[in-house]
C-alpha positions in Angstrom: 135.1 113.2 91.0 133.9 115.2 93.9 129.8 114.0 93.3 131.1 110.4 92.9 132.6 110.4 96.3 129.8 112.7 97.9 126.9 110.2 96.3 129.1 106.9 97.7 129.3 108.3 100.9 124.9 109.3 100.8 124.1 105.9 99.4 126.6 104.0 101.9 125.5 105.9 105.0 122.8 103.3 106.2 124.7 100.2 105.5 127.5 101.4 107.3 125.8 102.9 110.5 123.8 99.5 110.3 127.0 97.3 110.0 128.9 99.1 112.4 125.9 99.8 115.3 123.8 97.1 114.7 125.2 94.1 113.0 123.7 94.1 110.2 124.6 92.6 106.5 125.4 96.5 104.8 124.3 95.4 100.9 120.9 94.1 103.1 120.9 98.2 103.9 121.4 99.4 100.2 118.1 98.9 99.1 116.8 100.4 102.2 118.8 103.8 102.1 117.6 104.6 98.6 114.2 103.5 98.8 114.1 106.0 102.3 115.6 108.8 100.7 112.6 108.7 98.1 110.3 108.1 100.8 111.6 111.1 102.6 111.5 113.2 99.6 108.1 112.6 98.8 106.7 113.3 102.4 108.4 116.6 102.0 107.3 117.4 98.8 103.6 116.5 99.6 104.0 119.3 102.3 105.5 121.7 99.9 108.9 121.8 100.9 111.0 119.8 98.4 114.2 121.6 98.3 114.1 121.5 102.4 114.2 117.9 101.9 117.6 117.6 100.2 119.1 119.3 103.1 116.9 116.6 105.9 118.8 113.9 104.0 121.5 115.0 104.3 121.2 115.8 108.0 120.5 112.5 108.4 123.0 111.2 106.2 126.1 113.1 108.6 123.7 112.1 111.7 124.3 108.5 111.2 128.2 108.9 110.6 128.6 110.7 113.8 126.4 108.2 115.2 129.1 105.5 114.1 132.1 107.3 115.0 130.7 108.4 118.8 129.8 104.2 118.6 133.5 103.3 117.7 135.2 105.3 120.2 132.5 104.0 123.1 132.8 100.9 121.8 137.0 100.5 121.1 136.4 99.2 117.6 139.5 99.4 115.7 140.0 100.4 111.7 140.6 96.7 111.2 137.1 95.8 112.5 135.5 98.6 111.8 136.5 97.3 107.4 135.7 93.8 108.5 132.0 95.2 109.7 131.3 97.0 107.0 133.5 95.8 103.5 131.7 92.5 102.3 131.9 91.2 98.6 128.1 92.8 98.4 129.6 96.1 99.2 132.7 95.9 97.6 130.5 94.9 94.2 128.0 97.8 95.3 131.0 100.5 95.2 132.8 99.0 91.9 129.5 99.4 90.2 128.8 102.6 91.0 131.7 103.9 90.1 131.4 102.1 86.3 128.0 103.4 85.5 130.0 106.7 86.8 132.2 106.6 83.9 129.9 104.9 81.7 127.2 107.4 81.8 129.1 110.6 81.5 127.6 112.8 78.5 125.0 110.3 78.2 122.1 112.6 76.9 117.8 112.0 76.7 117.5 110.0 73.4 113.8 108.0 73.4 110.4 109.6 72.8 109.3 109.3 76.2 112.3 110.3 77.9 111.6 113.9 76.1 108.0 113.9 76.9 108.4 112.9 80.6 110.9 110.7 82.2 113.4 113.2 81.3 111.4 116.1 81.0 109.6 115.8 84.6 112.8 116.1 86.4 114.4 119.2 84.6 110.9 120.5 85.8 111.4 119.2 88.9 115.1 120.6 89.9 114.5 124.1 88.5 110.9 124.7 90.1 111.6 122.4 93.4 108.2 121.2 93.2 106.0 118.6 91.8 104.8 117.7 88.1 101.5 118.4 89.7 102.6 122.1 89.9 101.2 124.4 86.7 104.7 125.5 86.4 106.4 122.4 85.1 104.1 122.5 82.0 104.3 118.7 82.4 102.8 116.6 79.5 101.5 113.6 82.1 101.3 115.4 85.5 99.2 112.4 87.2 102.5 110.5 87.0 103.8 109.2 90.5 107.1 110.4 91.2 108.9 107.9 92.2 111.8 107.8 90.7 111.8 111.4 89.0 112.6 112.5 93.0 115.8 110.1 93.6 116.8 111.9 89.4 116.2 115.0 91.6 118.3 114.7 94.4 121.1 113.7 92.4 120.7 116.4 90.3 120.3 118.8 93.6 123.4 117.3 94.9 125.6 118.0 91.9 124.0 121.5 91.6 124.8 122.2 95.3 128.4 121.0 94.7 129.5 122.6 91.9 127.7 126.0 93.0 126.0 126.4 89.4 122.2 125.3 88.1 123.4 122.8 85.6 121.0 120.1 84.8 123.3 117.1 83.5 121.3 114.3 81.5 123.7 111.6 82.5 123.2 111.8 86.0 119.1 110.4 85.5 120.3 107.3 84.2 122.8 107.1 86.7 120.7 107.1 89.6 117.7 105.0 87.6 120.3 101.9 87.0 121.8 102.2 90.8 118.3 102.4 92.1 117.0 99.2 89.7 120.4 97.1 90.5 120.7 98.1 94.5 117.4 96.2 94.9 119.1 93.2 94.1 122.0 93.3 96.8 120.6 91.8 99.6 121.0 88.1 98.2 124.3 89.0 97.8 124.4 89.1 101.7 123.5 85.3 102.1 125.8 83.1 103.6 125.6 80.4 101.9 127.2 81.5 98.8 130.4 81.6 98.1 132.2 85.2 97.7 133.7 84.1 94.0 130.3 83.1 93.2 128.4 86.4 94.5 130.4 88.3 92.1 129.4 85.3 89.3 125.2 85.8 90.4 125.4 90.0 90.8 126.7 89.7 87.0 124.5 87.0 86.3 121.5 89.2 88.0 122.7 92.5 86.0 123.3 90.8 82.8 119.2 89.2 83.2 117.5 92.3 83.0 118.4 92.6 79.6 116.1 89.3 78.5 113.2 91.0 79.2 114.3 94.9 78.4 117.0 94.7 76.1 118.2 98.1 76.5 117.6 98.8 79.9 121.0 100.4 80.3 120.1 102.8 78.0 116.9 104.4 78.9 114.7 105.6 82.2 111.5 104.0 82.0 109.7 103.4 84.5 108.6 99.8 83.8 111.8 97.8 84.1 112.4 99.1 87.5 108.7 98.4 88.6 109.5 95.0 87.1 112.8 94.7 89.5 111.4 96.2 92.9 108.3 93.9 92.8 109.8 91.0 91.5 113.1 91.0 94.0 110.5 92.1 96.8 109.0 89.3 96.6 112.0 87.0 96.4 112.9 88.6 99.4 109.7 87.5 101.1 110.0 84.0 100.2 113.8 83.8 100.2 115.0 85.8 102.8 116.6 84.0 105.5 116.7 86.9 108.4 112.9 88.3 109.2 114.1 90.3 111.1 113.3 94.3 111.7 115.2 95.6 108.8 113.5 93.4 106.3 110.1 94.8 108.2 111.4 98.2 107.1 112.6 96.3 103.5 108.9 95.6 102.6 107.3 98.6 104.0 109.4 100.6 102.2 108.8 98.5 99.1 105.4 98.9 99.2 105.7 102.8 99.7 107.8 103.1 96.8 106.1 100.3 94.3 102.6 103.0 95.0 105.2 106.2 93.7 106.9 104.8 90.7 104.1 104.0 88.5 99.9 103.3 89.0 100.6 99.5 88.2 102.7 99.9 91.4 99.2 99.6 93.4 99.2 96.0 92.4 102.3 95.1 92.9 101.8 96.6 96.3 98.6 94.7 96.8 100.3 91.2 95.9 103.6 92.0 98.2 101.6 93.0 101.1 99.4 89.8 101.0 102.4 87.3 100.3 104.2 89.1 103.0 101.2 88.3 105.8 101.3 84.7 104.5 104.7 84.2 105.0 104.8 85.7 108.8 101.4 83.9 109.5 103.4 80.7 108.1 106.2 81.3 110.2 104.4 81.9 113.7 102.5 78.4 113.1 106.4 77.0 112.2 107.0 78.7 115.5 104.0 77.8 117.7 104.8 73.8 115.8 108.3 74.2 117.1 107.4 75.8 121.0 104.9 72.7 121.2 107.4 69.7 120.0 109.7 70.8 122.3 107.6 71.1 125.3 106.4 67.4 124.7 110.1 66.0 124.2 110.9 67.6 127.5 107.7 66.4 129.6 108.5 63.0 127.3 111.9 63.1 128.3 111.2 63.5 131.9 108.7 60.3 131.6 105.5 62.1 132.4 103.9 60.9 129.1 104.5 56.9 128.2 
């Protein structure tokens, strides 16, 4: 119970601090917050110091709570808008999910053939060496593997490990953060406004219940290509769907394409293809822009009768 409420609070820090201090949708911050902690752990790992990095998180993770709390009191929120900020049907789904794939997935244990030679494997490595596969140590079958999503399976495991006070590695906890990873990417269209709050819940189910056309039991196993599948493929959506371009879906994509390059080699082109639809888009919208600016400088000279 006590990792359940620790992990809500890590994976609800951003959307919170962005709700409260900046406005922003929270599920649009979802993604965001988990796709950054892997980015953070990677950039640490890379410079040797993996197990520092679980502490960095979460430094920043009580950083942006006292952030919000120092912004309340400056600011005279009350509780009342403080919940209307921050719970929205996207978050309120978020939380209720989490906490089923909690339940769900206790005593879940590694069952396929490639979950015992590596997407298991490579984080049991991982937690009790703090180090990558690359390392000699982990005796890892397929050490060229990106890491991706072995290091968000790492901090969870890290977290329960520094909770309980023990070096148990607990199986159930890698499929727990593989599905919340896969299924947080597809939050932010939950954020539009244009849909109804009964029917958000209808298109998250609708959403969670689609992956299993293409990977029938996604909800039982961690490989890696489902959850390629969903970060390019809602990435992209994003790009062409999204109706705020503002700086946080900046940070969306870059992050995207940070973490489509560490979860598996295919992830290069999926990169590739989100980084040239994304240019296309923002070249689209400053000629919608510039279009706009000059229509409305020739209805006001128009208006003013300078042109007949």
């Amino acid at each position: 119970m006590l990792f359940l409420f620790v992990a809500l609070i890590i994976s609800l820090s951003g959307s919170v601090c962005g709700a409260v201090v900046y406005g922003k949708k929270p599920g649009r911050i979802i993604p965001v917050t988990w796709m950054g902690i892997v980015t953070i752990l990677f950039g640490f790992g890379i410079g040797g110091h993996l197990a520092l990095s679980i502490c960095v998180v979460i430094g920043i993770v009580i950083f942006l709570y006292v952030v919000t709390v120092l912004f309340m009191i400056r600011k005279h929120i009350t509780f009342t808008q403080f919940i209307n900020s921050v719970i929205t049907p996207a978050m309120l789904i978020f939380i209720l999910f989490f906490i089923l794939l909690n339940i769900c997935y206790v005593g879940m244990v590694a069952h396929s053939w490639d979950e015992f030679s590596h997407w298991a494997d490579v984080v049991k490595a991982m937690t009790y060496i703090n180090d990558f596969a690359t390392n000699p140590d982990s005796h890892s079958q397929f050490q060229s593997y990106p890491p991706g999503m072995a290091l968000l399976q790492y901090f969870f495991q890290k977290l329960h490990m520094i909770i309980r006070g023990n070096r148990l590695f607990t199986e159930w906890r890698l499929y727990l953060a593989y599905q919340t990873f896969a299924i947080a990417m597809f939050f932010p269209f939950l954020e539009e406004d244009n849909i109804r709050v009964f029917d958000k819940f209808l298109l998250f189910i609708g959403l969670a219940l689609s992956v299993l056309i293409f990977y029938p039991d996604f909800y039982g196993s961690i490989y890696i290509d489902p959850f390629a599948a969903i970060l390019a493929g809602t990435t992209l959506a994003l790009i062409f769907f999204c109706t705020e371009k503002d700086m946080l879906y900046d940070i969306h994509i870059c992050l995207a394409c940070i973490n489509l390059v560490l979860v598996k080699d295919i992830g290069m082109f999926f990169a590739v293809f989100v980084i040239m639809a994304y240019i296309i888009n923002k070249m689209d919208l400053m000629i919608q822009i510039d279009e706009k600016k000059e229509t409305n400088i020739l209805k006001f000279f128009g208006g003013g009768g300078m042109i007949p």
